[in-house]
Structures are given as structure tokens and as C-alpha cells.
C-alpha positions in Angstrom: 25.6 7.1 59.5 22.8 9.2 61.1 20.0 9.9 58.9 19.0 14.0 58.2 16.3 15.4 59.6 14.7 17.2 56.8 14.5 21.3 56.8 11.4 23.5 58.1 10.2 24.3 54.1 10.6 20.2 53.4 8.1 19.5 56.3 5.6 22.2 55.4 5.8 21.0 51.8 4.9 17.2 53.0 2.3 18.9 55.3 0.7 20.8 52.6 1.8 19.5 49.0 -1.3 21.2 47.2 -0.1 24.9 48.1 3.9 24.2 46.8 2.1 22.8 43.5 0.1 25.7 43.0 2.9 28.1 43.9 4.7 26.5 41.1 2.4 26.0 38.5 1.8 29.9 39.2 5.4 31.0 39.0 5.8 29.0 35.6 3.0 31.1 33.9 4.3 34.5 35.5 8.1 33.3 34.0 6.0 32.3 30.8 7.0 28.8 31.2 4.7 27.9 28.0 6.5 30.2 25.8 9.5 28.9 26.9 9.1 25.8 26.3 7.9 26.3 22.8 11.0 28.5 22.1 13.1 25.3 23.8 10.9 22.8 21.4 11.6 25.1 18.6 15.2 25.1 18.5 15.8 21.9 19.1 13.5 20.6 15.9 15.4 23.2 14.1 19.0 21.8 15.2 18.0 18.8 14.1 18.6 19.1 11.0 22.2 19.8 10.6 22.5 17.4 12.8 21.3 14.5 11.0 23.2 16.0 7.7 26.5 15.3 9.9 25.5 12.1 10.8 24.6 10.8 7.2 27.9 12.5 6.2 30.2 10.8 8.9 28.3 7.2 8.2 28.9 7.8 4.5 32.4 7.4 5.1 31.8 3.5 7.0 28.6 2.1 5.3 28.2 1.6 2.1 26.9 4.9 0.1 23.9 2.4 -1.3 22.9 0.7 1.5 22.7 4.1 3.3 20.6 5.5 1.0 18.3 3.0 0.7 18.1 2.3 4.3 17.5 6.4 4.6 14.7 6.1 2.3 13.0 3.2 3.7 13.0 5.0 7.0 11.8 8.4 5.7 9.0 6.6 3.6 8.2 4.7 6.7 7.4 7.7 9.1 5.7 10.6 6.3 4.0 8.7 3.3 2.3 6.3 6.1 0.0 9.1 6.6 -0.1 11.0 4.0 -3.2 12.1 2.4 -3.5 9.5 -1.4 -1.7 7.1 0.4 -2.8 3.8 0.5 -3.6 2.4 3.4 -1.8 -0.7 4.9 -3.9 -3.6 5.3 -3.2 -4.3 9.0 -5.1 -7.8 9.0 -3.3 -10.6 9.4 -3.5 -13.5 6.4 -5.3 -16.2 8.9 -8.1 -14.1 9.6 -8.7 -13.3 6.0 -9.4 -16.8 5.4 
């Protein structure tokens, strides 16, 4: 199997690879690539949500409704009251060095 030459744009790109990345970074702000991305971000944090609701509904139906909820609310504690202001903070020494 012959390999393929590559095409006249693929050689001037490998012969000049600083204009094609300033062509592009100039194309994404004239599309408004930052504002799309946020919009992009945006929705998906807000789909989220419903999302996890159907998960915890359809595991509700295989794990145990106790064990769910406690494993829910050791993860939810884990990832906001860690840094939350009032919190205490965890003592990240280990027990041979404090000796």
C-alpha cells in the first residue's frame, strides 16, 4: 500500500505552522469562540442536574435506599464542606511525624 503524498495546504502548514495557528486563534475570536464556549460550559453544568436526579432515581431501585443515601452524603460532604468557610480544617499530618 503506497503511502499519500500530503496536499499543497498540508505542506505550507508544516512549512509555516505559526501563521495556520494565528489564523485560527483569529477566526475563534471573530466566531466568538469564548462566548461559545461559556454558553457550551453553561449548559452542560445546568444538565447536570436532572441528570444526576435520574441516576439516584434508577440506583434507588438496585441499592439499598440507606446505603445510597449515606454514600450520597459522604460524597457531597466530601467535595463542598472541605472548603467551606467555618470548616475545620483536616489535619493532613500523618500520626508518625507528630510523634
Amino acid at each position: 500500500m503506497a503511502m499519500k503524498l500530503p496536499s499543497q495546504s498540508a505542506k505550507r502548514l508544516f512549512k509555516q505552522p505559526s501563521n495556520f495557528a494565528l489564523a485560527v486563534i483569529k477566526q475563534f475570536r471573530a466566531n466568538q469562540g469564548f462566548l461559545l464556549a461559556g454558553a457550551v460550559a453553561y449548559y452542560t453544568l445546568l444538565s447536570l442536574v436532572p441528570l444526576l436526579i435520574l441516576i439516584l432515581l434508577a440506583l434507588s431501585h438496585v441499592v439499598d435506599e440507606e446505603r445510597l443515601l449515606v454514600t450520597l452524603r459522604g460524597s457531597l460532604e466530601a467535595c463542598t464542606f472541605r472548603y467551606a468557610p467555618g470548616s475545620p480544617v483536616p489535619d493532613t499530618r500523618s500520626r508518625a511525624s507528630a510523634s
